[in-house]
Backbone as XML, in Angstrom:
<?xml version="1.0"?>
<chain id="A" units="angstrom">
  <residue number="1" name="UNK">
    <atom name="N" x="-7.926" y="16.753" z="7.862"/>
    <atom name="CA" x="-8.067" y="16.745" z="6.418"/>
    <atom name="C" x="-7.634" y="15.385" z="5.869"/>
  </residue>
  <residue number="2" name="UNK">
    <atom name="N" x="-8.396" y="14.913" z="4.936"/>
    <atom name="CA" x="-7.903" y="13.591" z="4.316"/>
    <atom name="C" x="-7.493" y="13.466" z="3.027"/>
  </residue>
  <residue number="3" name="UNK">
    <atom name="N" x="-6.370" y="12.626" z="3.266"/>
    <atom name="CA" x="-5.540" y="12.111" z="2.162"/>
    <atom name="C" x="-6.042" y="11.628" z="0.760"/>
  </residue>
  <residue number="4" name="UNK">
    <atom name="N" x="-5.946" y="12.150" z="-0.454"/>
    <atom name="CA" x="-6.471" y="11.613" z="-1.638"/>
    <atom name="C" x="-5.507" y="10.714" z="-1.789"/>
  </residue>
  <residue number="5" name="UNK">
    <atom name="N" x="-6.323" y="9.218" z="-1.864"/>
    <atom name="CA" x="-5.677" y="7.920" z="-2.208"/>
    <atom name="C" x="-5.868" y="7.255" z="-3.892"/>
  </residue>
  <residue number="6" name="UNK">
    <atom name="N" x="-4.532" y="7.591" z="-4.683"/>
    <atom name="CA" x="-5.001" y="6.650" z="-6.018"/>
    <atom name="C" x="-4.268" y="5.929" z="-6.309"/>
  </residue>
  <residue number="7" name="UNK">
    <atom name="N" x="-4.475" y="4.720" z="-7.037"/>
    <atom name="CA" x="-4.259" y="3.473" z="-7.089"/>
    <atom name="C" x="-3.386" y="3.111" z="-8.597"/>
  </residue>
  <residue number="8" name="UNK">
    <atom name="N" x="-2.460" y="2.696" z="-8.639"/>
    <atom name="CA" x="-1.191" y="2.890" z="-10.099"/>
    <atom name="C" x="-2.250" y="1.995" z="-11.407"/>
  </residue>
  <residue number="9" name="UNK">
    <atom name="N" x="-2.417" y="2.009" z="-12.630"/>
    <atom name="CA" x="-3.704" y="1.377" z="-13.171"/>
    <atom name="C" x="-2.821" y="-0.433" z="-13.099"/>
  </residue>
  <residue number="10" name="UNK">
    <atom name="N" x="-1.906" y="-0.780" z="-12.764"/>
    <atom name="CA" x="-1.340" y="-2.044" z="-12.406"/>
    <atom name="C" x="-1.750" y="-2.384" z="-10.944"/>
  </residue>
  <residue number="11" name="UNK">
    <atom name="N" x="-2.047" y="-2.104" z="-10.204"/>
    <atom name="CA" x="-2.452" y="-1.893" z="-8.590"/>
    <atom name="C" x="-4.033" y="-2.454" z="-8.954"/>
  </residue>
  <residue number="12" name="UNK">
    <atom name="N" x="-5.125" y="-1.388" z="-9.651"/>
    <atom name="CA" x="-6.407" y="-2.081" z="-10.068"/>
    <atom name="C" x="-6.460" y="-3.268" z="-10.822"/>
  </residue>
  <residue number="13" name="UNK">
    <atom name="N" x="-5.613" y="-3.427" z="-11.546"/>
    <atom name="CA" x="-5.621" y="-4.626" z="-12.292"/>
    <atom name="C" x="-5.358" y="-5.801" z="-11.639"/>
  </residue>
  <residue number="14" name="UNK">
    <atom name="N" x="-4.402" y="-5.304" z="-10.948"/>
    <atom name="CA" x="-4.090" y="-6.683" z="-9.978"/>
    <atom name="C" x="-5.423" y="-7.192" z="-8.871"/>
  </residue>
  <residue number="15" name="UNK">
    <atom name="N" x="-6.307" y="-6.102" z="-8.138"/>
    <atom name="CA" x="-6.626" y="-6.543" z="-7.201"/>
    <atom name="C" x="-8.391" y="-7.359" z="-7.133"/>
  </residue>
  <residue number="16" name="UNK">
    <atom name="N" x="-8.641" y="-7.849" z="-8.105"/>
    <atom name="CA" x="-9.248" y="-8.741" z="-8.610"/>
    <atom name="C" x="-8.494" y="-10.055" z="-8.304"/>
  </residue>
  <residue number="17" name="UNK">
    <atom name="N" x="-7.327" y="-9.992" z="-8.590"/>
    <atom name="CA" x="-6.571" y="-11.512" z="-8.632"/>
    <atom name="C" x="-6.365" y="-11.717" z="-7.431"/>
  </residue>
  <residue number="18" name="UNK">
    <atom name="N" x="-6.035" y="-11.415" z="-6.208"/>
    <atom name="CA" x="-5.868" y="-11.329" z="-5.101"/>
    <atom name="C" x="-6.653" y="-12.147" z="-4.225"/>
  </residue>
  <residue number="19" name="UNK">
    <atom name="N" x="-5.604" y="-12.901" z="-3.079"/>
    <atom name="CA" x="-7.080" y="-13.627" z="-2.470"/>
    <atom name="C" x="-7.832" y="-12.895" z="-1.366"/>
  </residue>
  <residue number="20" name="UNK">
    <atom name="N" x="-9.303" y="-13.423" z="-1.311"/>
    <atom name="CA" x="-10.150" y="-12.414" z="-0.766"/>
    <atom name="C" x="-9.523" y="-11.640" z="0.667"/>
  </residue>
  <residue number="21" name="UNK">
    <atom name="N" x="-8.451" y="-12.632" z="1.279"/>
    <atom name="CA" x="-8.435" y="-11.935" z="2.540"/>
    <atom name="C" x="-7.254" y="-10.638" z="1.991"/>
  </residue>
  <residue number="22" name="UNK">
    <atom name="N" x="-6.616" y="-11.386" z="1.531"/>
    <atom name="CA" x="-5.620" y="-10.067" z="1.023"/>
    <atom name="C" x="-6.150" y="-8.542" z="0.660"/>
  </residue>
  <residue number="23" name="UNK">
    <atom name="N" x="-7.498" y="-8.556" z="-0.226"/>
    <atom name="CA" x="-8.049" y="-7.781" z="-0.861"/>
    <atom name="C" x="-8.714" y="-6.920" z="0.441"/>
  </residue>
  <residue number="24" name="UNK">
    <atom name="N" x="-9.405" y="-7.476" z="1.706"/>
    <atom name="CA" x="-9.502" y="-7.327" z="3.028"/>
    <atom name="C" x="-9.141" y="-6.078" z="3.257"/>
  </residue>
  <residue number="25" name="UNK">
    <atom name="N" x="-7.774" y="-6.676" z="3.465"/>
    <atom name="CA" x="-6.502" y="-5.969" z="4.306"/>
    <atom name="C" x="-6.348" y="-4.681" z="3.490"/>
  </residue>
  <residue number="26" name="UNK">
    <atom name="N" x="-6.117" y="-5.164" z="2.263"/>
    <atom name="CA" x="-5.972" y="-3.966" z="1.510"/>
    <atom name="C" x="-6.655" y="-2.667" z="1.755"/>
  </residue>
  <residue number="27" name="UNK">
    <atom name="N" x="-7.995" y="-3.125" z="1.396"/>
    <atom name="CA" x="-9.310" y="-1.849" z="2.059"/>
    <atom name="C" x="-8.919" y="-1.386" z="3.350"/>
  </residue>
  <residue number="28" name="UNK">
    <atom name="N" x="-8.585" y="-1.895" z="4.166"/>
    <atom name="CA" x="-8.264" y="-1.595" z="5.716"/>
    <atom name="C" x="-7.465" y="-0.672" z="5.463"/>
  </residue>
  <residue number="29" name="UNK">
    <atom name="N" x="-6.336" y="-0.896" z="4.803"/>
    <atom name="CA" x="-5.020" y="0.044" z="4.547"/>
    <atom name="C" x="-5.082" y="1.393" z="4.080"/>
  </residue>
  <residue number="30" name="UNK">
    <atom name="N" x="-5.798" y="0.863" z="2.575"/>
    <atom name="CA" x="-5.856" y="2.371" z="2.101"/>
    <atom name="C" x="-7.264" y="3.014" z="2.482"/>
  </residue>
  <residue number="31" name="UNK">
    <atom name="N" x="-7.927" y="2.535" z="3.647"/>
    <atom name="CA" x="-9.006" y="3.825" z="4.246"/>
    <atom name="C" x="-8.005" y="4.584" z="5.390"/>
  </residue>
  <residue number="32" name="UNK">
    <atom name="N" x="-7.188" y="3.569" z="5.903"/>
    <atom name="CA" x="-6.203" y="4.143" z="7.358"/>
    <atom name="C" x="-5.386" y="5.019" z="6.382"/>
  </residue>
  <residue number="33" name="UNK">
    <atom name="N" x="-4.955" y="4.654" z="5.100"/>
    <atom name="CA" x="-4.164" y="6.492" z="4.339"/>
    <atom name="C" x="-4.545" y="7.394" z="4.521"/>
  </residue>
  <residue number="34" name="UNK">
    <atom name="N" x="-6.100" y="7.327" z="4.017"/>
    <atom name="CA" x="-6.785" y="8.129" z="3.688"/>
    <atom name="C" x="-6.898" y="9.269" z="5.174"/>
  </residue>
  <residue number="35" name="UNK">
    <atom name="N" x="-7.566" y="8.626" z="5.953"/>
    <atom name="CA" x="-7.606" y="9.209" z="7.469"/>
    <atom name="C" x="-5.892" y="9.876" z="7.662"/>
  </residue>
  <residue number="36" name="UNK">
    <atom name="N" x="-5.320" y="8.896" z="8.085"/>
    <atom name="CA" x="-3.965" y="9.310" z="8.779"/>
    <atom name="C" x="-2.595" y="9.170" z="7.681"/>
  </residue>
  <residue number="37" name="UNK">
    <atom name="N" x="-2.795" y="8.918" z="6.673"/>
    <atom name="CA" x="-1.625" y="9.703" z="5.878"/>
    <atom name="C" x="-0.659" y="8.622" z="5.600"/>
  </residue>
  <residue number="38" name="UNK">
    <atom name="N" x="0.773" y="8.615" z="4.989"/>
    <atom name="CA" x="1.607" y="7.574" z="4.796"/>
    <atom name="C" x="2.266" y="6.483" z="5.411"/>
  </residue>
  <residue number="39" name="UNK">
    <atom name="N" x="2.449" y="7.069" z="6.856"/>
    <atom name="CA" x="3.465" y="6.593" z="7.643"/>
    <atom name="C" x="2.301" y="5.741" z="8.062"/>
  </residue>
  <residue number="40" name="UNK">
    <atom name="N" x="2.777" y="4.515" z="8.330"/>
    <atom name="CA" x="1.923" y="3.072" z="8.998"/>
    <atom name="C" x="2.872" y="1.958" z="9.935"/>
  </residue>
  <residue number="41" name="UNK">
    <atom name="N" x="3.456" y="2.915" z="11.033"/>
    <atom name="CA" x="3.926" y="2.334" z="12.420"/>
    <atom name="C" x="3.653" y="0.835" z="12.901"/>
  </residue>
  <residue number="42" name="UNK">
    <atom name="N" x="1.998" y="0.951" z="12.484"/>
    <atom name="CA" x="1.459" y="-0.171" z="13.274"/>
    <atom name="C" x="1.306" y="-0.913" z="12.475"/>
  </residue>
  <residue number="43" name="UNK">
    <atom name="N" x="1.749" y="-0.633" z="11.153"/>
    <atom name="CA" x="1.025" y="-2.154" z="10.355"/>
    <atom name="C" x="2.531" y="-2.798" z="10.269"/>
  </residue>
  <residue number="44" name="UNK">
    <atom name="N" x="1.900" y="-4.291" z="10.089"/>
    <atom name="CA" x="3.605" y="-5.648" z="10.109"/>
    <atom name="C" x="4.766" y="-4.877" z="8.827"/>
  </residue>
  <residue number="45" name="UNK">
    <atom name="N" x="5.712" y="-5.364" z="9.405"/>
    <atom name="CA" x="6.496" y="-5.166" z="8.940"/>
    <atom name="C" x="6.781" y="-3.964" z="7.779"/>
  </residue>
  <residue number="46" name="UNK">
    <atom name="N" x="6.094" y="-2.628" z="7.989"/>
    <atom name="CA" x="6.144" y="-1.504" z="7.564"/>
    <atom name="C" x="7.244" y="-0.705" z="7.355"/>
  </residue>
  <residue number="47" name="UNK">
    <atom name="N" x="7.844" y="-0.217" z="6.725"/>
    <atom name="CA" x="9.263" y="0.137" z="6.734"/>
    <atom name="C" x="9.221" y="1.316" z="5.576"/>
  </residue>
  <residue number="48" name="UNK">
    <atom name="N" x="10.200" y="2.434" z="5.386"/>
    <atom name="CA" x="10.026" y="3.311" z="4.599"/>
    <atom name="C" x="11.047" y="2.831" z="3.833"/>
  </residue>
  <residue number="49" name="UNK">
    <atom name="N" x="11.039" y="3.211" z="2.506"/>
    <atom name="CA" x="11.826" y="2.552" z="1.204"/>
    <atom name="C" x="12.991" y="3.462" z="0.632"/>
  </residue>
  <residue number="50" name="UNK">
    <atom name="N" x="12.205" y="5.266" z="0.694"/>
    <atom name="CA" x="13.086" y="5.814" z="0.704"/>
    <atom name="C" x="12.564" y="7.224" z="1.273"/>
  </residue>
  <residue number="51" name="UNK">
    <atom name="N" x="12.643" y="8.905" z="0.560"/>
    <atom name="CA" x="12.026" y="9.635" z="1.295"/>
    <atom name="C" x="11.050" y="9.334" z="1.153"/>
  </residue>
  <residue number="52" name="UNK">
    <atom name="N" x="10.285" y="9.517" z="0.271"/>
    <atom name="CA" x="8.211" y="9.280" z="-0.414"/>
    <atom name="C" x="7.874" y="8.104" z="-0.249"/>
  </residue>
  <residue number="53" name="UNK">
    <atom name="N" x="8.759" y="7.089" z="-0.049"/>
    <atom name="CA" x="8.612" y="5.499" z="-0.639"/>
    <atom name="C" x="8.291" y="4.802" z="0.549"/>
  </residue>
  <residue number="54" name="UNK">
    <atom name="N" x="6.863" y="4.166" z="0.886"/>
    <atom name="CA" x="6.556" y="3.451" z="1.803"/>
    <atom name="C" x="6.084" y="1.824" z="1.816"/>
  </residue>
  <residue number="55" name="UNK">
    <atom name="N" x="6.469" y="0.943" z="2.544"/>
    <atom name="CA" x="5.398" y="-0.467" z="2.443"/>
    <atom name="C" x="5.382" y="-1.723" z="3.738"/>
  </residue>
  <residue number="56" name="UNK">
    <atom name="N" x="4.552" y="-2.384" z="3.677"/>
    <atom name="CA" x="3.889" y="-3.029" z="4.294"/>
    <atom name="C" x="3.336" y="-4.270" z="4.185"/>
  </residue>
  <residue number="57" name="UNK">
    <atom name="N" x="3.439" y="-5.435" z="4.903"/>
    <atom name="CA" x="2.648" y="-6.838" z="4.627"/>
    <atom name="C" x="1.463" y="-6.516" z="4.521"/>
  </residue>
  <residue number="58" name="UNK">
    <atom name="N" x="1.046" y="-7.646" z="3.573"/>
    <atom name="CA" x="-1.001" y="-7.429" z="3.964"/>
    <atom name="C" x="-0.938" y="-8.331" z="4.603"/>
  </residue>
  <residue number="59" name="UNK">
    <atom name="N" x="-0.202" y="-9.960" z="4.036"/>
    <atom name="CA" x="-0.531" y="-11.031" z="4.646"/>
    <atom name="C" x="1.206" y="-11.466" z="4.687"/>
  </residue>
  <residue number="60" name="UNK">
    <atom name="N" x="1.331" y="-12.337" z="5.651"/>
    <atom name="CA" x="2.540" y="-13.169" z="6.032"/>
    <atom name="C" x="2.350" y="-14.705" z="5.675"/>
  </residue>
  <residue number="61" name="UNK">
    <atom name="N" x="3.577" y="-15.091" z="5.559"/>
    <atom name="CA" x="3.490" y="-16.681" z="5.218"/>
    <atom name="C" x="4.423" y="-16.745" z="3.686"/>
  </residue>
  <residue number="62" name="UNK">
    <atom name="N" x="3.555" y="-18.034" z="3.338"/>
    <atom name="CA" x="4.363" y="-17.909" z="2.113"/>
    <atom name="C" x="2.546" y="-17.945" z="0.805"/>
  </residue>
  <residue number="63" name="UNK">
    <atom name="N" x="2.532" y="-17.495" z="-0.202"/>
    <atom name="CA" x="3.429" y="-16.179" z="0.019"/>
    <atom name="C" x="3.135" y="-15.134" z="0.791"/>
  </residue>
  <residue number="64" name="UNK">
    <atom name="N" x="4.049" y="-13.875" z="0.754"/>
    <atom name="CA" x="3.824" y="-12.802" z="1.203"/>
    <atom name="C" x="2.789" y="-12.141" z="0.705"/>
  </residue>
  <residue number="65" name="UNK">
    <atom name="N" x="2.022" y="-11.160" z="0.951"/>
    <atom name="CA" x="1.688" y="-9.886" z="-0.496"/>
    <atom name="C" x="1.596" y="-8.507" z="0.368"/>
  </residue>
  <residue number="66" name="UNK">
    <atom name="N" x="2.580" y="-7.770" z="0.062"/>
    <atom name="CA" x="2.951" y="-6.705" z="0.010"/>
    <atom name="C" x="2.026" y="-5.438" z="-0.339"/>
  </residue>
  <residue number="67" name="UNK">
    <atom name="N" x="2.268" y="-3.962" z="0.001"/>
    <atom name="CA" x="1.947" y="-2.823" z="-0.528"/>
    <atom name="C" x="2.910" y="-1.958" z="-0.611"/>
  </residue>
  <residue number="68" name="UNK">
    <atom name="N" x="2.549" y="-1.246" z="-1.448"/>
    <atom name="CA" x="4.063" y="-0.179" z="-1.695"/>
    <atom name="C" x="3.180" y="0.896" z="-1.847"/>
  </residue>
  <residue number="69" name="UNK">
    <atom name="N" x="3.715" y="2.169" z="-1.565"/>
    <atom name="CA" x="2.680" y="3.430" z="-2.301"/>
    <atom name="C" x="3.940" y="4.772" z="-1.978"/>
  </residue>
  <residue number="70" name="UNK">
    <atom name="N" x="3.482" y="5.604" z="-2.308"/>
    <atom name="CA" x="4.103" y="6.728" z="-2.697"/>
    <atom name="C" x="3.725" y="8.172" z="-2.309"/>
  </residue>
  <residue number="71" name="UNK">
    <atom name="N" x="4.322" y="8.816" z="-1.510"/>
    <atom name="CA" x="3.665" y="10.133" z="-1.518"/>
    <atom name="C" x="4.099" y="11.232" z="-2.615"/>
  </residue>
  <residue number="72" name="UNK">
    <atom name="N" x="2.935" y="11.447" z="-3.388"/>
    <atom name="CA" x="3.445" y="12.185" z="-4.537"/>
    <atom name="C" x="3.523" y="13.847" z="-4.190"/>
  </residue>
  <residue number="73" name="UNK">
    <atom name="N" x="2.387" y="14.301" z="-3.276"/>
    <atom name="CA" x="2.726" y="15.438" z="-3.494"/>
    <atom name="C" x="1.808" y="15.765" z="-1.827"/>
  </residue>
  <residue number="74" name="UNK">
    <atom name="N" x="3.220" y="16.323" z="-0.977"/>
    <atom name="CA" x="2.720" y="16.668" z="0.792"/>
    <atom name="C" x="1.540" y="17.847" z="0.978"/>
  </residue>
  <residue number="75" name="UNK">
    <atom name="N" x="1.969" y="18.604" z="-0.143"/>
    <atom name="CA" x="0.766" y="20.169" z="-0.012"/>
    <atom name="C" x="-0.466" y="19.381" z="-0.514"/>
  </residue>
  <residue number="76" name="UNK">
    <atom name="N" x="-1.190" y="18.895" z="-1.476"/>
    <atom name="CA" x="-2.030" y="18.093" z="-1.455"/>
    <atom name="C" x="-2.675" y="17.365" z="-1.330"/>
  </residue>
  <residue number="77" name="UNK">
    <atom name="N" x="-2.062" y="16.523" z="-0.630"/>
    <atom name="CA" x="-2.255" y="15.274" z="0.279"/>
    <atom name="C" x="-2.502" y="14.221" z="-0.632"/>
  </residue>
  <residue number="78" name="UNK">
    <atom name="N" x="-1.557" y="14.246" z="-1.807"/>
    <atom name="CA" x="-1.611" y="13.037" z="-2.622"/>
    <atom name="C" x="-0.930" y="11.720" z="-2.427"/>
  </residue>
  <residue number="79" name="UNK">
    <atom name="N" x="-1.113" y="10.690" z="-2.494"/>
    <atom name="CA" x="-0.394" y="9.225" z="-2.531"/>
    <atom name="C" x="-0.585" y="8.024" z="-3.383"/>
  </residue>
  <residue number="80" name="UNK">
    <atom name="N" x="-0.368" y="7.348" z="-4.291"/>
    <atom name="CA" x="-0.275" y="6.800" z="-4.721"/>
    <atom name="C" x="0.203" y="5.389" z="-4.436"/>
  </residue>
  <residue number="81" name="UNK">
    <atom name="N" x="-1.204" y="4.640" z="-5.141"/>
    <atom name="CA" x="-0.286" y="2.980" z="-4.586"/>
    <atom name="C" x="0.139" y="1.981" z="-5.814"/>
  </residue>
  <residue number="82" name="UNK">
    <atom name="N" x="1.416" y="1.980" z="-5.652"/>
    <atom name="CA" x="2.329" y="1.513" z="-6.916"/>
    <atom name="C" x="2.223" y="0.257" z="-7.236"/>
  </residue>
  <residue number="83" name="UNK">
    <atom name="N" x="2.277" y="-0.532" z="-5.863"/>
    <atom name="CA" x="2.293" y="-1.801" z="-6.323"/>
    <atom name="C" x="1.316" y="-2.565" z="-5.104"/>
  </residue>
  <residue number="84" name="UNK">
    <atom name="N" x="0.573" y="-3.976" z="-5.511"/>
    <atom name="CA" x="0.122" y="-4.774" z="-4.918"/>
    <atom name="C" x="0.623" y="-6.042" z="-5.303"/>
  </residue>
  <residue number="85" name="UNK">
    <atom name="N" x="0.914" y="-6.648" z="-4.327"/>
    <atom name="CA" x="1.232" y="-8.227" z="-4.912"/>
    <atom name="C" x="1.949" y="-8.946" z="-4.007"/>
  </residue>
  <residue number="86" name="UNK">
    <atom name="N" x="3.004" y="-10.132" z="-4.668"/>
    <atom name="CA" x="3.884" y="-11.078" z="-3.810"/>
    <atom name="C" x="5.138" y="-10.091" z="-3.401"/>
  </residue>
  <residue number="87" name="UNK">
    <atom name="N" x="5.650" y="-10.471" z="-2.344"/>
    <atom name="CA" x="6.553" y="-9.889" z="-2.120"/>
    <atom name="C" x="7.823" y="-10.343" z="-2.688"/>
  </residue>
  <residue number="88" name="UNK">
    <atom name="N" x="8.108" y="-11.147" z="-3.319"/>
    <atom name="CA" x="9.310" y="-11.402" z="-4.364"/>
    <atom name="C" x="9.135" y="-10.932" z="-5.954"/>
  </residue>
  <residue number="89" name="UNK">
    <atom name="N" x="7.942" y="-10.148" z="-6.525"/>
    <atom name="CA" x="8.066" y="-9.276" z="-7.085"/>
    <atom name="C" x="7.460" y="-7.487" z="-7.215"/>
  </residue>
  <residue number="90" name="UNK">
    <atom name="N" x="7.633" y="-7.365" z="-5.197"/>
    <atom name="CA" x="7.787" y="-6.211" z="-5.058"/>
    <atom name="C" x="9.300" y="-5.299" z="-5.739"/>
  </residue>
  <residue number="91" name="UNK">
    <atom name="N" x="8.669" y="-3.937" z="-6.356"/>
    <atom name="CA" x="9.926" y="-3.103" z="-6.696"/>
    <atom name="C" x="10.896" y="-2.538" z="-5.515"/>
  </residue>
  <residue number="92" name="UNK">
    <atom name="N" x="11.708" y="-3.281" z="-5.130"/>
    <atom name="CA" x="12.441" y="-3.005" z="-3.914"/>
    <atom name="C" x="13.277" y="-4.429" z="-3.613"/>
  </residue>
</chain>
């Protein structure tokens, strides 16, 4: 069963601005939610934030740009992605 993936309306706004490879990665990411759910083992530097609270590099270097997302609700298979961007103004 697959994961309904939606996007925070700051998350869409942002990902226009983004550079193309970033924007890439991104798609990569949130289709692998969608399939297999929050937890992302294999992607760089992935780490859980808190219980619901998950994130991940898109790209390394300087700068960073980050993903953050959220599992809102486990019986539904909802998640939410909070933030896209640099990683020095990720919420965390």
């Amino acid at each position: 069963m697959y994961w309904n993936v939606t996007l925070h309306a700051k998350v869409r706004k942002a990902i226009p601005k983004l550079p193309k490879r970033v924007r890439d990665t991104l798609a990569l990411l949130l289709k692998e939610i969608e399939l297999t759910g929050p937890v992302k083992g294999n992607w760089p530097n992935y780490g859980k934030l808190g219980k619901d609270l998950h994130h991940c590099h898109l790209k390394k270097g300087q700068p960073t740009y980050v993903a953050v997302w959220q599992m809102m609700d486990k019986e539904i298979r909802l998640i939410e992605v909070i933030y896209v961007g640099t990683h020095e103004k990720a919420p965390y």
